[in-house]
N, C-alpha and C positions, 0 to 999 in steps of 0.2 A: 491368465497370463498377460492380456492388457496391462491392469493393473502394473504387473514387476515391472513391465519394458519404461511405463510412462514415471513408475516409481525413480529408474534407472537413469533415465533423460530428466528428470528432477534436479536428482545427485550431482549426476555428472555437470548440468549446468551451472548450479549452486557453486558448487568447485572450483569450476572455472572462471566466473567471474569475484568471487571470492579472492581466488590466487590473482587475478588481476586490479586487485583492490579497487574494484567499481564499490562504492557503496550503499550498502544493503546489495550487497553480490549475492548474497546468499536467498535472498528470498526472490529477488528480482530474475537470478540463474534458474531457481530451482522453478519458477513460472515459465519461465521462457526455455528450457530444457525438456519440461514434460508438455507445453503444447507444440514445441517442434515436432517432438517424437509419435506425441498424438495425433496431432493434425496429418505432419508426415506420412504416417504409417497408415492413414485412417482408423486408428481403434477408436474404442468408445469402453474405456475404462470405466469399472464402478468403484469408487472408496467404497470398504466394507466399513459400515458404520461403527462400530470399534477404531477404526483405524483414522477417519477423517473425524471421530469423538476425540482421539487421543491429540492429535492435532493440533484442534483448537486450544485442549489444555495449553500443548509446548505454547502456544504461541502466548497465552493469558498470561503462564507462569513468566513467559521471559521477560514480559512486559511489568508484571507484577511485583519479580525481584528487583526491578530498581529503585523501591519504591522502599527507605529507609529510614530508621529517625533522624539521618544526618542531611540524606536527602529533602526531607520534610521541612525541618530544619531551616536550610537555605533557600528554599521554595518561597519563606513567608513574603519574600519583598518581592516575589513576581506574581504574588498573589494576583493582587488588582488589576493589575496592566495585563495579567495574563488572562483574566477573568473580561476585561474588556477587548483584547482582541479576539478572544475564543468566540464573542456573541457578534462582533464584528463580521469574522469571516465566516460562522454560520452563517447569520442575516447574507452574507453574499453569495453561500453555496446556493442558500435558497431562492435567493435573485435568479442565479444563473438556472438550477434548475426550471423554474416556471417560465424563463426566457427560453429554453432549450423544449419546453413543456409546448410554449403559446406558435412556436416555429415547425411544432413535428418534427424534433431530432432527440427527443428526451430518451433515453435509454431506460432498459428496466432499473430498475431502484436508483431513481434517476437523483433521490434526495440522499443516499448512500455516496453515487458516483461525486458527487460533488461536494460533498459534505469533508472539512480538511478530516485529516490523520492519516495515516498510516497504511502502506500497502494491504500489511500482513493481516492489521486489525480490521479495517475496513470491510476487506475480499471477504473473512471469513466470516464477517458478519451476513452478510449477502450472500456464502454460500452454506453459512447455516438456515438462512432465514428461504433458499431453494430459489434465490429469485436474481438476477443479471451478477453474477460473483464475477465472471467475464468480463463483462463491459463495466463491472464498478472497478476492474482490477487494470482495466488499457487506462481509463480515465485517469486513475492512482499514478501507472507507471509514466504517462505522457507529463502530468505534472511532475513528477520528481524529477524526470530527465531532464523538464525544464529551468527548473528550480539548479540543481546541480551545475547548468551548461550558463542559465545566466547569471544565477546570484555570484561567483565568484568573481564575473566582468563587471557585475555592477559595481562591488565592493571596490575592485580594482579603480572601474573608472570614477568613483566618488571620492577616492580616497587620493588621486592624481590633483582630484580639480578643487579640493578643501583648501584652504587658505593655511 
């Protein structure tokens, strides 16, 4: 019964910030819906391994289908530059990690929490892998929130003071 309620508080979050067009409403709602209702409620829901298998699929697939010959395609000129900022911002997840490491704040899967991509990807790596999916997933959500709340001011105020 855990499960359905936390499943429930999921939904309902997803929905909700979805219909409020936060972005990435849906995965960001559906985190923060099922740990209100969990934490709230004190359960201690189990995914039945079928169900958090099937999961991981949706999430592969969704990531996966955008991935087309047209996409591919127009991908070729971000190659490079994408290929050197990818090893850029690893090299600095993993800065920050072993900085977070040498201080005693490093979280479980402290090279997951820090490492860029994506909520959904990320989490579920870490919570297939059994180890901080939690703390790889506040770390995830604090930078997107921040990302979201600055880059738009940035843009804004760079774009005021360009010549």
């Amino acid at each position: 019964m855990d499960v359905v309620v936390a499943l429930a508080g999921a939904v309902i979050g997803g929905l909700v910030l979805k219909q409020l067009n936060v972005p990435g409403g849906l995965i960001i709602g559906a985190m923060l819906g099922a740990a209100l209702v969990t934490a709230g409620a004190n359960l201690e829901p189990d995914l039945p391994a079928p169900l958090e298998g099937a999961a991981f699929i949706g999430v592969g697939a969704a990531i996966g289908v955008l991935v087309t010959r047209d996409t591919l395609g127009a991908a070729r000129s971000a190659l490079v530059p994408g290929l050197i900022a990818a090893v850029l911002i690893i090299a600095a997840g993993l800065a920050i990690a072993f900085l977070l490491r040498s201080v005693g704040m490093a979280p479980p899967s402290e090279f997951l929490a820090t490492s860029p991509g994506g909520i959904s990807a990320i989490a579920a790596i870490a919570a297939e892998q059994k180890t901080g999916a939690v703390e790889v997933a506040v770390f995830h959500l604090i930078r997107v929130i921040l990302v979201l709340i600055s880059i738009p001011a940035l843009i804004h105020f760079l774009a005021r003071s360009s010549p």
